[in-house]
MIMI-996042 format. One line per 10 residues: number of its first residue (from 0); their letters; for each residue x, y, z of C-alpha. Coordinates in steps of 0.1 Angstrom, whole numbers, plus 5000, padded with zeros to 4 digits. Each point is the difference from the previous one (the first is absolute). Example, Ala and Ser with C-alpha at 12.3 -4.5 7.8 and 13.67 -1.06 7.14 Angstrom:
! residues 2
0 = as = 5123 4955 5078  5014 5034 4993;
//
This chain:
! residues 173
0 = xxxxxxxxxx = 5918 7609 4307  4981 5030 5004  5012 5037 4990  4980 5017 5025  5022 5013 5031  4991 4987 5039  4986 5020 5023  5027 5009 5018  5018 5007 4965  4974 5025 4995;
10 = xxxxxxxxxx = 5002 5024 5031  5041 4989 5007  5004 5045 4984  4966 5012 5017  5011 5008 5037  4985 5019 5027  5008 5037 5005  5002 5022 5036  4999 5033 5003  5013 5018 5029;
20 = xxxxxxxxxx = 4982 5027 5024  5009 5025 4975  4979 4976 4970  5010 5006 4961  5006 5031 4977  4982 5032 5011  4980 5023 4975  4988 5036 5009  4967 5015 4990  5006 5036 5014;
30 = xxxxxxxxxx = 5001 4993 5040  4985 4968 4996  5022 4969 5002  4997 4971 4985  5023 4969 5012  4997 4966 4979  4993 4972 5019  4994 4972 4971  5012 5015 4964  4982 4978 4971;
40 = xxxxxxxxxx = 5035 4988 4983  5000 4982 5034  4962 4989 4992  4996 4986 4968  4990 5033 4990  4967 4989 5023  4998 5028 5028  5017 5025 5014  5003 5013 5041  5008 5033 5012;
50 = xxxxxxxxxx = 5002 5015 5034  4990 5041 4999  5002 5024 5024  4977 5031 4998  5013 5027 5020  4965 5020 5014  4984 5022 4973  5010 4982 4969  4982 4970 4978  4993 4995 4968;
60 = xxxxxxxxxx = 4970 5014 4980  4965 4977 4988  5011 4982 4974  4997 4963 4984  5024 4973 4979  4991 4965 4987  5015 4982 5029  4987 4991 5034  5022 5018 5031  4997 4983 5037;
70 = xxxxxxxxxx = 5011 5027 5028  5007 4986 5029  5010 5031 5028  5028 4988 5023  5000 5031 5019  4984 5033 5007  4968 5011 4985  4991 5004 4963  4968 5012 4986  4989 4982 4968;
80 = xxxxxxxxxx = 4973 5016 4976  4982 4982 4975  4969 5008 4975  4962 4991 5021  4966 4993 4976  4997 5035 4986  5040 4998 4993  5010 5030 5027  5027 4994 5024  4996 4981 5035;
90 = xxxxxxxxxx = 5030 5000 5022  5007 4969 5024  5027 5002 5026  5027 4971 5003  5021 4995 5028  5027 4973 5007  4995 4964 4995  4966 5006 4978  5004 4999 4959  4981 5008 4969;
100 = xxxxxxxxxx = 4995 4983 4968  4995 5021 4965  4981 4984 4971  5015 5006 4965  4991 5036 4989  4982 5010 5032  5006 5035 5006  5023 5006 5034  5019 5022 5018  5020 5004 5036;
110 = xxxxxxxxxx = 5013 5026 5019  5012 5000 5034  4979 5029 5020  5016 4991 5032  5030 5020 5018  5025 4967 4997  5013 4984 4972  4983 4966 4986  5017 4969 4988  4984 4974 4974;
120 = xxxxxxxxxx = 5008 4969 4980  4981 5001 4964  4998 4968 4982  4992 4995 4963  5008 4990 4967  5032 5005 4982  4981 5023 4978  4998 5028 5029  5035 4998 5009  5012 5009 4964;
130 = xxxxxxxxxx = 4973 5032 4997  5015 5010 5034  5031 4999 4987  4996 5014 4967  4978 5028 5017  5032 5007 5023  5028 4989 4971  4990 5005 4966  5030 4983 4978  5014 4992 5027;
140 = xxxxxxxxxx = 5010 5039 5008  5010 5010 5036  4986 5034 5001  4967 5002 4986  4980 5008 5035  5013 5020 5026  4993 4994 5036  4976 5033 5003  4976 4991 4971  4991 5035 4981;
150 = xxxxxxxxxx = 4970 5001 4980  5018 4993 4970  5015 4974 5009  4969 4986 5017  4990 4999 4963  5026 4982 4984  4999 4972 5029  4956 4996 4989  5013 5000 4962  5027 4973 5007;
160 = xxxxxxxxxx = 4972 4981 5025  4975 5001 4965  5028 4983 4980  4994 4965 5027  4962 5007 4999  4997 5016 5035  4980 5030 4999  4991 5030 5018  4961 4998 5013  4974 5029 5009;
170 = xxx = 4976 5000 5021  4959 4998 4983  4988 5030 5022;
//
């Protein structure tokens, strides 16, 4: 007789999970929101899904982490830089329905330069889920960040990032 469990015996406690309209726990980076669409305790600690909406004027700066990132824009318009030959800056624009996929440690940013707000799913690993909410959370504390981010804080947010190896990038030129 063997020890080993059946295969039904060994998914019986894994189930599938919904999430409503309104998806899973929300975390704020100043104006930007971030709703969790697939958390990695629900993964196997593989990958991680969230929706974002960038409200016009806002993104996040050129930086790079270990991980890939897929960006898939569900609606509106985003613009999506990323390092050319000589390693300056080239903007692309995204709308709706087209997507993006970042290499581990290839320099990127987004902004949304449009007049209307921009929604987008980002998929990857486990790993970028925890920086973002470490970033956000440190310890676990509520009220590290403010929604208006002031230089200072801008700071602490990059130091935190470092911690999860995602780093702040400059341009070559």
């Amino acid at each position: 007789m063997s020890n080993f469990p059946t295969p039904l015996e060994e998914v019986i406690h894994h189930n599938v999970i919904k999430n409503n309209k309104t998806g899973g726990p929300a975390l704020d980076v100043g104006q930007m929101k971030l709703l969790w669409r697939a958390l990695g305790e629900n993964t196997g600690y593989t990958f991680s899904i969230f929706e974002m909406t960038v409200v016009p004027g806002m993104g996040i700066p050129l930086h790079r982490h270990p991980f890939p990132e897929f960006f898939y824009v569900l609606e509106g318009n985003l613009s999506i830089g990323y390092w050319n030959n000589q390693g300056v800056t080239e903007w692309d624009a995204c709308e709706a329905g087209e997507s993006l996929m970042v290499q581990p440690n290839a320099p990127h940013t987004f902004f949304n330069k449009s007049e209307h707000p921009c929604r987008m799913l980002s998929v990857s690993t486990y790993h970028h889920e925890r920086m973002m909410k470490d970033a956000v959370h440190p310890e676990g504390r509520t009220d590290f960040l403010p929604a208006q981010l002031t230089q200072a804080d801008f700071q602490k947010l990059t130091k935190s990032m470092e911690k999860n190896q995602t780093f702040l990038v400059a341009d070559h030129a």
